[in-house]
C-alpha positions, 0 to 999 in steps of 0.5 A, spaced: 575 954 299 569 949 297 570 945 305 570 939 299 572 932 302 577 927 299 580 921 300 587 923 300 593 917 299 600 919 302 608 917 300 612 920 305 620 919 304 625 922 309 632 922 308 637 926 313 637 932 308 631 933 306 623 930 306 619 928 299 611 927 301 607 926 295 599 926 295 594 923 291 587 924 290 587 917 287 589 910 290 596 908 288 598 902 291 605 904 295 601 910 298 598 909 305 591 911 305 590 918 310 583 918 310 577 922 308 581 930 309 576 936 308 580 942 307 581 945 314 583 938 315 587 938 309 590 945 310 593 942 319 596 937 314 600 941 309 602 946 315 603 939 319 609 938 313 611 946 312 610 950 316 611 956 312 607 953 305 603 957 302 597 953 303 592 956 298 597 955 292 597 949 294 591 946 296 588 949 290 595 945 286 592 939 289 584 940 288 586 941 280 591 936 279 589 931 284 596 930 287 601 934 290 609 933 291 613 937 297 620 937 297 622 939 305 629 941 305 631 938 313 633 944 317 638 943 321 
């Protein structure tokens, strides 16, 4: 990974049978703002939402398009 330093916006929606983040690049304004993340801070969030994602599809997902949106099916 290139260790770069984003700004990074989230929009996270719970519900009791699944989870939807969705991450930006970019200010949206119903998104909070999370800070400026580099990739290993970037990475401990990700796994902080799934811990099995596959983090470098996803980082490299997210450093591409400049967002990123996780479905998280709630286990129960």
């Amino acid at each position: 990974m290139y260790n770069d330093v984003m700004k990074i916006w989230i929009l996270d929606t719970k519900t009791p049978t699944h989870r939807i983040v969705r991450l930006n690049a970019l200010e949206h304004s119903n998104h909070k703002y999370i800070g400026d993340l580099d990739d290993d801070a970037l990475g401990e969030l990700l796994i902080s939402i799934q811990s099995d994602i596959d983090l470098e599809k996803n980082m490299k997902l997210f450093k591409y398009y400049g967002y990123l949106h996780l479905f998280v099916v709630s286990k129960d």
